[in-house]
N, C-alpha and C positions, 0 to 999 in steps of 0.2 A: 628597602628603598622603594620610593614610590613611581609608579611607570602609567603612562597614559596611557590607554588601550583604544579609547572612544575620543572622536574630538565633537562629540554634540551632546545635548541634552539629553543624559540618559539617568534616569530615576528609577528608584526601585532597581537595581540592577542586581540579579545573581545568575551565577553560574551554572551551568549544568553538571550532576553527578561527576562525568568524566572531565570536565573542564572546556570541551570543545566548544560551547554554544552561550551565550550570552542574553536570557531575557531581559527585556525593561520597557519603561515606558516613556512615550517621548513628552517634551516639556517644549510646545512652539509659541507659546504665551503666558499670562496672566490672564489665570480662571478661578473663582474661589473653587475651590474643591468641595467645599459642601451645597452649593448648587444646584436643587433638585429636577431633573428632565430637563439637563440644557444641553444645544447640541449647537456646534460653531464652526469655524477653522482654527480652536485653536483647545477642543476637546483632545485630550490624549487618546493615543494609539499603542497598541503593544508589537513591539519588535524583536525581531531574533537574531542576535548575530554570530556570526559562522566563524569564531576566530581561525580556524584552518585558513578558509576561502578567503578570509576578510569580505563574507557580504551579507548583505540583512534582506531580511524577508520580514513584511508586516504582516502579521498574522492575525489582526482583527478585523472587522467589517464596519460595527456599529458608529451609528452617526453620533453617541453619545457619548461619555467618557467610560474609556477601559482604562481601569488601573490594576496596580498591586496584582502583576503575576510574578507565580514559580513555577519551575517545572514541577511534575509527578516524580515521587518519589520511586530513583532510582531510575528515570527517563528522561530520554532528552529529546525526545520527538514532543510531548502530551506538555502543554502548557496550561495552567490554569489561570483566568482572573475573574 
């Protein structure tokens, strides 16, 4: 059965190893995606969320687009994208 977990635009979404943690990317517009050195308000960001706590931490910086993370294999601190 299907359960809502997230009520935003969360792309790219997986799991961590243990289940606890939720990477993905947010979605706050329409950007082509292949786009090359573009940087906006509505470039994605990589997030982390704490399903224990229910809270997110953004864990990128760059003014440009961060897409497509997972965590490291068999961690759930180290995120890559």
């Amino acid at each position: 059965q299907a359960q809502m977990l997230l009520d935003l635009n969360a792309e790219s979404a997986r799991y961590s190893s243990d289940g606890s943690k939720i990477v993905y990317q947010d979605w706050k517009g329409y950007e082509d995606k292949w786009r090359k050195h573009h940087t906006s308000s509505v470039t994605r960001d990589i997030w982390v969320y704490d399903t224990q706590n229910q809270s997110y931490n953004k864990i990128s910086s760059f003014e440009g687009e961060d897409r497509n993370p997972i965590f490291a294999t068999g961690n759930t601190q180290e995120v890559f994208f």
